[in-house]
C-alpha positions as CSV (number, residue, x, y, z in Angstrom):
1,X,3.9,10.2,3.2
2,X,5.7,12.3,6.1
3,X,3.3,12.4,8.8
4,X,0.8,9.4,8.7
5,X,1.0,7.6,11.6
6,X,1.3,3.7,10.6
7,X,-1.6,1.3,11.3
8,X,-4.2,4.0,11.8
9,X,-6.7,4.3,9.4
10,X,-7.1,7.4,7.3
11,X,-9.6,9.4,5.4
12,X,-8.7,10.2,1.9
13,X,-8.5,14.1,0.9
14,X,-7.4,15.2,-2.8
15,X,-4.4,16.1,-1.0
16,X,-3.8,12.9,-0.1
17,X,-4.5,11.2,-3.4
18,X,-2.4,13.5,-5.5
19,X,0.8,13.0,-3.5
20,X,4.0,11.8,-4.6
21,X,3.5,8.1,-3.1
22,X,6.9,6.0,-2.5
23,X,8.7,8.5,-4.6
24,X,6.4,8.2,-7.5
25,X,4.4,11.8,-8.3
26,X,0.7,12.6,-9.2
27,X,-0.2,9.5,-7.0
28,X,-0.6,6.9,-9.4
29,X,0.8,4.2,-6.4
30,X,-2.3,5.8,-4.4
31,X,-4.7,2.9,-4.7
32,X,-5.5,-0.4,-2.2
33,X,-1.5,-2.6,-3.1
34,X,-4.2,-5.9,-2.5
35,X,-6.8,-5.4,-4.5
36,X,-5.6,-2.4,-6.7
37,X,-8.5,0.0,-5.9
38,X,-8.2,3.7,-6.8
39,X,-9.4,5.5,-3.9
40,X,-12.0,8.1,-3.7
41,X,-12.1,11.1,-1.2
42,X,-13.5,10.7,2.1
43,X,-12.8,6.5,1.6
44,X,-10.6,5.0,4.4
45,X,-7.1,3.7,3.9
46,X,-4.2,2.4,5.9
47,X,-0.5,2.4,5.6
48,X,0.5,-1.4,6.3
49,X,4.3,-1.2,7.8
50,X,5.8,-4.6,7.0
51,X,8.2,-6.2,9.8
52,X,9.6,-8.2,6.5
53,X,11.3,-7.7,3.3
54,X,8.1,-7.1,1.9
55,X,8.1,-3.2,2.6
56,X,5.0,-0.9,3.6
57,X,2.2,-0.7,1.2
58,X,-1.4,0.9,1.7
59,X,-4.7,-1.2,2.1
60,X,-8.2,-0.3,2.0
61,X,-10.7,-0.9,4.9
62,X,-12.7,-4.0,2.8
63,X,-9.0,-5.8,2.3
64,X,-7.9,-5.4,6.1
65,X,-8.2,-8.0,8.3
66,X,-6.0,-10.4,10.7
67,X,-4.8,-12.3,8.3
68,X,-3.4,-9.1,6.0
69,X,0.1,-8.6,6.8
70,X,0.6,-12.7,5.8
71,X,-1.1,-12.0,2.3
72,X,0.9,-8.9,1.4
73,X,4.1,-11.7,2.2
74,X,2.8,-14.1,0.5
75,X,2.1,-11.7,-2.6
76,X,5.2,-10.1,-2.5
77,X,7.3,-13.6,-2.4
78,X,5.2,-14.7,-5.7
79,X,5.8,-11.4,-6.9
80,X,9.6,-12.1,-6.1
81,X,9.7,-15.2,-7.5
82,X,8.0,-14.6,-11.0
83,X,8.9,-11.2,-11.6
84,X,12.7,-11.5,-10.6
85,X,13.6,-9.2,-13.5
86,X,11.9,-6.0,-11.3
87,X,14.8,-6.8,-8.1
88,X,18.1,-5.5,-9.1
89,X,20.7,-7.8,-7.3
């Protein structure tokens, strides 16, 4: 991820989709964190940088709107609260 500037869209490459994403290799976190697409090359993409707990996740251009950074909250606090066991502390 070193290198993409935040909140600007961005157009995949294979490069792109086959980096290690949050840590985790062959980019199997490289998809839409809404709506769980697998992108393609040339789609468009954006790195969401939370100003929450939440953390930064990456959205596709049909997911994005002015509304997003309250749904990626709102799915990370149910996510929180039913999946509790994933949080270590």
């Amino acid at each position: 991820m070193p290198g993409i500037e935040p909140d600007a869209y961005r157009v995949v490459t294979e490069e792109t989709m086959n980096a290690p994403w949050f840590g985790v290799p062959g980019g199997r976190l490289f998809r839409c964190w809404m709506c769980c697409k697998r992108f393609k090359v040339a789609e468009e993409y954006r790195l969401l940088v939370s100003r929450g707990p939440e953390g930064n996740c990456i959205i596709c251009k049909e997911c994005d709107g002015p509304t997003i950074e309250i749904q990626w909250a709102n799915r990370y606090a149910f996510a929180r609260e039913n999946f509790f066991w994933m949080w270590k502390g």
